[in-house]
C-alpha positions as CSV (number, residue, x, y, z in Angstrom):
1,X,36.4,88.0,32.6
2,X,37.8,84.2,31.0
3,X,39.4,84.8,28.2
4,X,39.9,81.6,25.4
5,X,42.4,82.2,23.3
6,X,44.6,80.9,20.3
7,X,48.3,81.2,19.6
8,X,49.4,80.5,16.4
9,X,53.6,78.9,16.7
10,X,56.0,81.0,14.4
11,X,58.3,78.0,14.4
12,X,56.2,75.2,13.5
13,X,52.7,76.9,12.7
14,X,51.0,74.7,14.7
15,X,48.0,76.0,17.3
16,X,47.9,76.0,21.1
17,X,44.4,76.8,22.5
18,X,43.9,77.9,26.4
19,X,41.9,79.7,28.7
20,X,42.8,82.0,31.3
21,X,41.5,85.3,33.3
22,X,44.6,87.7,32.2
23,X,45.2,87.2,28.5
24,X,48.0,89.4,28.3
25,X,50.1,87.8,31.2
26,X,49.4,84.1,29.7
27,X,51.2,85.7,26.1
28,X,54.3,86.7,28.2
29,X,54.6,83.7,30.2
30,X,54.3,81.6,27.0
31,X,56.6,83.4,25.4
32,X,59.4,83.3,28.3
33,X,58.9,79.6,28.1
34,X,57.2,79.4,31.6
35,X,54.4,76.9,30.4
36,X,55.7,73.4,29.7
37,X,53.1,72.4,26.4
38,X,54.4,75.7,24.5
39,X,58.1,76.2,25.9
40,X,59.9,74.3,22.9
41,X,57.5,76.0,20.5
42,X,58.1,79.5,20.9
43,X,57.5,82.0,19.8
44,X,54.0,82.5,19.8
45,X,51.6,85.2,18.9
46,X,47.6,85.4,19.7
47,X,45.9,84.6,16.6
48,X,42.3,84.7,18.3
49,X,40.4,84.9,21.0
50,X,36.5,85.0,22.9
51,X,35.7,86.7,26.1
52,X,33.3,84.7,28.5
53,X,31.6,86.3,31.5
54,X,31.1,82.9,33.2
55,X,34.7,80.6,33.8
56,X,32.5,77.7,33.1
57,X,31.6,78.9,29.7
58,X,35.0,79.5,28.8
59,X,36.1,75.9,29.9
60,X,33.7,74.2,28.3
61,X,34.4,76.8,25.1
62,X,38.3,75.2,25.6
63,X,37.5,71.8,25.6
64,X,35.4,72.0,22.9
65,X,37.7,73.6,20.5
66,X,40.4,71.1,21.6
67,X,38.4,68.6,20.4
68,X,38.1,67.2,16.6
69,X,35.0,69.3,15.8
70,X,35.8,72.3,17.7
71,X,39.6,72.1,15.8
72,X,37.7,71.8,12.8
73,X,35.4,74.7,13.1
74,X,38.4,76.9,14.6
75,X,40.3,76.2,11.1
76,X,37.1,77.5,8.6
77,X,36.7,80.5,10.8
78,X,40.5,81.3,10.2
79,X,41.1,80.2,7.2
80,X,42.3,83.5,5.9
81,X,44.9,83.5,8.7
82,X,46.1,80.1,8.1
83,X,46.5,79.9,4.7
84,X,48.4,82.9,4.0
C-alpha cells in the first residue's frame, strides 16, 4: 500500500505533501528532523491522507496535489481544518 499524505506545520501552518509505503514511520522521521524539506519546520502532524494500491497512482496523486490546481483543490476540501 502507497500512502499520500499531508502534514499540517504547528510552527508556521504551512503544508508539506509526500508519499511513502509506511505512513506511520514517514511521521516519526519528520518529526525527529531526519528529512531535510520539513527538519526546520517541525513539528508536524498528519492532517490527511489517501491510500493507493498502485505506487504509480500515488505518485502521480503527489505530484498533482503539489501542483497549483491540486494545492488548490487540497485547500477547499480542508477548509474546515484550515481555517480554524
Amino acid at each position: 500500500m502507497q500512502y499520500v499524505y499531508v502534514l499540517q506545520s504547528k510552527l508556521d501552518k504551512d503544508l508539506y505533501i509526500g508519499c511513502t509505503n509506511d505512513i506511520k514511520k514517514r511521521l516519526v522521521l519528520h518529526n525527529a528532523k531526519k528529512v531535510n524539506s520539513t527538519k526546520k519546520r517541525t513539528p508536524l502532524v498528519l492532517i490527511y491522507y489517501e491510500a493507493f494500491i498502485n505506487p504509480t497512482d500515488a505518485f502521480n496523486r503527489e505530484i498533482f496535489l503539489k501542483s497549483g490546481w491540486g494545492r488548490n483543490n487540497l485547500r477547499k476540501l480542508l477548509h474546515n481544518h484550515l481555517h480554524r
